[in-house]
C-alpha positions, 0 to 999 in steps of 0.5 A, spaced: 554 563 803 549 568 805 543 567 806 540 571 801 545 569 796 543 561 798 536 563 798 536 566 791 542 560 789 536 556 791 529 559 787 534 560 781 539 554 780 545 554 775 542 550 770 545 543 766 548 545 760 551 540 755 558 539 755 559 541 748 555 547 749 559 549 755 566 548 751 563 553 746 561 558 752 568 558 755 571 560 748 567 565 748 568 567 755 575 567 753 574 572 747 579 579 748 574 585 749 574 590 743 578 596 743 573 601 745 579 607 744 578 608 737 573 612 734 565 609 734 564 610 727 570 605 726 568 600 731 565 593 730 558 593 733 552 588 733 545 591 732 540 586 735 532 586 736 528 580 740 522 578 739 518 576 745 510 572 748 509 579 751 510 585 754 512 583 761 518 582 763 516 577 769 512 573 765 513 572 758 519 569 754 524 570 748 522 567 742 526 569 737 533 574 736 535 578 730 542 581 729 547 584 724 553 587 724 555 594 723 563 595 720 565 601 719 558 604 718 557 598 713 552 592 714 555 586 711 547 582 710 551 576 707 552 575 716 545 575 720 543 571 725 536 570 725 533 564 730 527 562 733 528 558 740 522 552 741 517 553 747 514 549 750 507 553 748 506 557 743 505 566 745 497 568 744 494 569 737 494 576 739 501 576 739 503 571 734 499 577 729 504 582 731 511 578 730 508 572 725 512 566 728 506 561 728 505 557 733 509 550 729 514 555 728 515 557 736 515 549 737 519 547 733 525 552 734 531 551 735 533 548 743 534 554 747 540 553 749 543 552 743 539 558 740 543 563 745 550 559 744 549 561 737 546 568 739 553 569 743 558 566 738 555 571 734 556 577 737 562 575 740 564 581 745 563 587 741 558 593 743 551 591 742 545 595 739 538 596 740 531 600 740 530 600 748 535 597 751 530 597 757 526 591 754 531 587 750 537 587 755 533 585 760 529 580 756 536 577 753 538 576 760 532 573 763 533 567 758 541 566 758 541 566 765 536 560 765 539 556 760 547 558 760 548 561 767 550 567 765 548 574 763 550 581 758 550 586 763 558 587 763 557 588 755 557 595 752 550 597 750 547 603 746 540 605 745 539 608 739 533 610 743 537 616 746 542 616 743 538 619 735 536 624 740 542 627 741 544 628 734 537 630 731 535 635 736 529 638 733 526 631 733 527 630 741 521 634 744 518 627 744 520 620 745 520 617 738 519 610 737 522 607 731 518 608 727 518 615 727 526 614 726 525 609 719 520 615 717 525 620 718 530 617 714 526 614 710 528 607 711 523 601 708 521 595 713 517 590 709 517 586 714 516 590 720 516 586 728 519 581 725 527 581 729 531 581 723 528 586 719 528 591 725 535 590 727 537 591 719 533 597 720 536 600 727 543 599 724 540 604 718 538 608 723 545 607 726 548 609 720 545 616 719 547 617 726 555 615 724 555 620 718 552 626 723 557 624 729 563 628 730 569 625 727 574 622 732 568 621 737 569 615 742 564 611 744 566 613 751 564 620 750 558 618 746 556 613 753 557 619 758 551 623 752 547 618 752 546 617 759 545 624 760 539 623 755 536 618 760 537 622 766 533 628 763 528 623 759 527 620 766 527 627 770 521 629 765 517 624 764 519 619 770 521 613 766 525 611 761 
């Protein structure tokens, strides 16, 4: 072993995972991938928001996930998943204002592992979806690593960030947030900043993207364009 590697091993130790949740983690593991050859239109895909203490990636911890499913441009809203993992402290007052999980809700949530268990039994290894992938993967990751070893790297993600631009044209002067998105399309959010309803909300707006795209686009292709989308976003304004 190295000595990077050992020194990171060392500061970033696996964690102890119960046995029956690491049963579940290796069915998972051995799940087969989807078949991404197939137009995306036609694809299984999970859209996903989080929900988090704050805003840096360093410091702050995930609180809640939202996720549903998007199945042939449909969102079957009988399977959600929408869970809260237990902190040990709550997230400032301030924060709480924004996602309204009360500080009892946040100690008494769910054990994070289990919570993460349920999130991949959950999405299983289809293509995943999110408004900023920068911020959710990244936020994802930091917990599953902590408490299951693993990370969401290797999944398909798409931004729906990038990729709306692509078929809106005339709304991509500026970066949109989603709110501009749910305005455009007329998409009603009651509950606004709580995870579930906003994963709800950007498969709605994946929706819309589906019926623009064109027929028979592959999610390969619809990768390569959105990449393009982030490279020249970047080269304008120097961050994604």
């Amino acid at each position: 072993m190295s000595l990077p590697r050992f020194i990171k091993s060392f500061f970033n130790p696996s964690p102890v995972i119960d046995e029956h949740i690491q049963q579940r983690l290796e069915r998972w593991k051995a799940l087969p991938e989807p078949d991404l050859a197939q137009p995306f239109t036609n694809i299984k895909f999970i859209i996903l928001d989080v929900e988090t203490s704050g805003f840096s990636l360093r410091k702050d911890q995930l609180i809640a996930i939202g996720a549903c499913q998007l199945i042939n441009g449909k969102i079957p809203l009988s399977q959600t998943l929408d869970v809260i993992l237990r902190q040990e402290q709550s997230s400032s007052k301030k924060n709480i204002l924004i996602h309204r999980i009360s500080r009892q809700a946040q100690l008494n949530g769910i054990d994070p592992a289990e919570a993460l268990m349920q999130f991949l039994e959950f999405i299983g290894k289809q293509p995943l979806v999110a408004f900023y992938v920068g911020f959710d993967k990244p936020m994802l990751n930091k917990a599953l690593k902590k408490y299951l070893g693993i990370d969401l790297n290797n999944r398909t993600w798409l931004d729906i960030a990038f990729v709306a631009p692509l078929f809106f044209p005339e709304h991509a002067r500026q970066h949109r947030n989603l709110d501009y998105w749910m305005n455009l399309f007329t998409i009603q959010n009651s509950n606004r900043h709580k995870a579930i309803s906003d994963a709800i909300a950007t498969a709605q707006v994946m929706q819309v993207i589906m019926k623009s795209a064109p027929e028979n686009l592959k999610i390969t292709e619809l990768k390569r364009m959105e990449a393009k989308a982030m490279r020249i976003h970047q080269e304008l304004h120097g961050q994604k």
